[in-house]
C-alpha positions as CSV (number, residue, x, y, z in Angstrom):
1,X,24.1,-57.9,158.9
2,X,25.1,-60.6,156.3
3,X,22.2,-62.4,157.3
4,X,20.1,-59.9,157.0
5,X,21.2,-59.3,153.2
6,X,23.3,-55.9,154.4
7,X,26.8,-57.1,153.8
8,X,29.0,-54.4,155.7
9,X,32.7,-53.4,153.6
10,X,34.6,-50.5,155.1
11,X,35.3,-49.3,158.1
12,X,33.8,-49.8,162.0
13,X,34.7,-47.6,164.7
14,X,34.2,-48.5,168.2
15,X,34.5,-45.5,170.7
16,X,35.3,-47.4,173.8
17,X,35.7,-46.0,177.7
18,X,37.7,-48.2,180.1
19,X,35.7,-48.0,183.7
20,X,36.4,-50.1,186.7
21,X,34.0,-52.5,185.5
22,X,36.0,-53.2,182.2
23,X,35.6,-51.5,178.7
24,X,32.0,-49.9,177.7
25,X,31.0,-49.1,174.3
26,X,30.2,-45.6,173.8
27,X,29.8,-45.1,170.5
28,X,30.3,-47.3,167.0
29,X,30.0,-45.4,163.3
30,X,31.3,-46.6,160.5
31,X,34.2,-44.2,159.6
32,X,37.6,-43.4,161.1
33,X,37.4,-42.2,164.9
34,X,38.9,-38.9,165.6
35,X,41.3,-38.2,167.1
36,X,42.0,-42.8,167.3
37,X,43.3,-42.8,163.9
38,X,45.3,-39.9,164.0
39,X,47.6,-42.2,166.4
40,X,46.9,-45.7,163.9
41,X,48.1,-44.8,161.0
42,X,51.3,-43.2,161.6
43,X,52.1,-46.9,162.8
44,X,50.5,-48.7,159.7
45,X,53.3,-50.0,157.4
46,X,50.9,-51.5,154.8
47,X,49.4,-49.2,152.3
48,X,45.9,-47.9,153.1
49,X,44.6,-48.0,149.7
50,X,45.9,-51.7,149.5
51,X,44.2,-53.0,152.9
52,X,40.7,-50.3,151.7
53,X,40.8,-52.3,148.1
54,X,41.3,-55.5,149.8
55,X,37.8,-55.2,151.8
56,X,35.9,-53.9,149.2
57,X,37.0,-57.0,147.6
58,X,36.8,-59.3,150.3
59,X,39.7,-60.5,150.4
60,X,41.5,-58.5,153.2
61,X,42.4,-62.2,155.0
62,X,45.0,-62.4,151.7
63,X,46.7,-58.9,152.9
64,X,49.5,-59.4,155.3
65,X,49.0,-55.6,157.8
66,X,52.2,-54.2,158.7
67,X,52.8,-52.0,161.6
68,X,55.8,-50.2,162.9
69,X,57.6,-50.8,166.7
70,X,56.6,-47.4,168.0
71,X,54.0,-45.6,170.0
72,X,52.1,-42.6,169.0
73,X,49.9,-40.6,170.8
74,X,47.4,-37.8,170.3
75,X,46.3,-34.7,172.7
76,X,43.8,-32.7,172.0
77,X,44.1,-28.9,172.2
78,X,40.5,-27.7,172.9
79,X,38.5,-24.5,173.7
80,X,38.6,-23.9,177.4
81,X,34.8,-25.2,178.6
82,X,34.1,-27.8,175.5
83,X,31.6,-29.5,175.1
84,X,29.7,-27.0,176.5
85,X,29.9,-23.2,176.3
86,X,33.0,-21.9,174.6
87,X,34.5,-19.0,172.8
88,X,35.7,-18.6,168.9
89,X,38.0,-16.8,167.6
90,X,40.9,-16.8,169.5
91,X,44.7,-16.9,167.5
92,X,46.7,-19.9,168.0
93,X,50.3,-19.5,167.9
94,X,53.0,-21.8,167.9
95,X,52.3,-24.6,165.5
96,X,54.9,-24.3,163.0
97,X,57.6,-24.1,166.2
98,X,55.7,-27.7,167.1
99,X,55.9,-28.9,163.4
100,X,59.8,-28.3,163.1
101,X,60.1,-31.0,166.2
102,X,60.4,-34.6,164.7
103,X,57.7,-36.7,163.9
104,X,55.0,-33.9,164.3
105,X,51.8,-33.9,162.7
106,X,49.4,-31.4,163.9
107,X,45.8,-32.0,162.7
108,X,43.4,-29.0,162.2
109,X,39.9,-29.3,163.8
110,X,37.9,-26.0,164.9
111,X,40.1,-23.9,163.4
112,X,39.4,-20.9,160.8
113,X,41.6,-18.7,158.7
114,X,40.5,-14.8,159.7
115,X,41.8,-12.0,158.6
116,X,45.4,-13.9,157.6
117,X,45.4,-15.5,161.5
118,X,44.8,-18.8,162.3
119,X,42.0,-18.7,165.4
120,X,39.8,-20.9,167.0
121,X,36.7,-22.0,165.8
122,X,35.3,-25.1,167.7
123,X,35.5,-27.1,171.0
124,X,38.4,-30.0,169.1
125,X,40.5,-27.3,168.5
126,X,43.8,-29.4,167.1
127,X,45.3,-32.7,167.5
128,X,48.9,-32.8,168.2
129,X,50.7,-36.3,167.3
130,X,53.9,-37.3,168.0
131,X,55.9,-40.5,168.2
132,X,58.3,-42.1,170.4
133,X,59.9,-45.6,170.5
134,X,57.6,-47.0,173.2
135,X,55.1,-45.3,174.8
136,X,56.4,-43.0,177.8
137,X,58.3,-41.2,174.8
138,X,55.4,-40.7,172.9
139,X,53.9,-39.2,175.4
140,X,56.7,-36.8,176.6
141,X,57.2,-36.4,172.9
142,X,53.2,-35.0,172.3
143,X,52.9,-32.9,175.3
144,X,56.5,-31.4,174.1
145,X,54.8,-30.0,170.9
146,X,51.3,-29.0,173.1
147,X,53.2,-27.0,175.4
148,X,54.8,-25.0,172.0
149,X,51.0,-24.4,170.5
150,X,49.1,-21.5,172.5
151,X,45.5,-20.0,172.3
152,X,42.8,-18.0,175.0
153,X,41.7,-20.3,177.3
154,X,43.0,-23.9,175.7
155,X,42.7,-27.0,177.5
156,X,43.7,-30.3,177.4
157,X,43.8,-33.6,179.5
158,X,47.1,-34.0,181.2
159,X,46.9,-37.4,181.9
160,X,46.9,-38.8,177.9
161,X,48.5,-42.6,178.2
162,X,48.8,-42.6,181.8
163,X,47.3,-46.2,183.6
164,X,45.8,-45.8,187.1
């Protein structure tokens, strides 16, 4: 791109798939991925708006990135047959109980405020992030809050973190 005279500051995502044949690209944009940096910067140390003013700068080889020794993860509460064919509308319970559990963050997605409820209103429905001190407590930690958040019909992968 710089060769070309379209000099690129900011932020590249890469939505990569691991196969059997090694990693595949799947998608690139240049913004955050959802739900990737819902699990990155939890663990970033460093101030964003330091490392952001840095590369509109150029200078982010001067910033020293700090991350923290811990895992998060990120499971994502979706509308039972997402992507395809799905219903809205549906009330969600449970999230404050999930909030009060330590280092909890749930993020909103297809969600609506109706009527003074909370309900569904998308295939992402939520992303629930929790942390642990290496990553098989993470993961017990995240499905922990999941199985505290209800609505009609959610899914979500049950195998989050887990190599085969």
């Amino acid at each position: 791109m710089n060769r070309e005279g379209r000099t690129f500051k900011g932020c590249l995502y890469f939505g990569l798939m691991l196969t059997k044949d090694g990693p595949k690209v799947i998608e690139y944009n240049a913004r955050f991925g959802d739900p990737e940096t819902q699990v990155i910067l939890p663990r970033l140390k460093t101030d964003l708006f330091d490392i952001m003013l840095a590369v509109s700068e150029g200078r982010l080889a001067d910033i020293d990135i700090e991350w923290k020794d811990n895992a998060v993860v990120c499971i994502v509460m979706a509308s039972g047959g997402y992507p395809k064919s799905y219903q809205k509308g549906y009330e969600i319970s449970g999230i404050e109980q999930a909030k009060k559990l330590p280092e909890t963050k749930v993020y909103h997605a297809g969600t609506n405020l109706a009527q003074g409820k909370l309900v569904t209103n998308g295939g992402r429905v939520l992303g629930v992030t929790r942390q642990g001190k290496d990553l098989d407590e993470a993961i017990k930690n995240a499905y922990e809050a999941v199985k505290l958040i209800s609505f009609k019909d959610v899914f979500y992968r049950q195998d989050i973190g887990v190599k085969k």
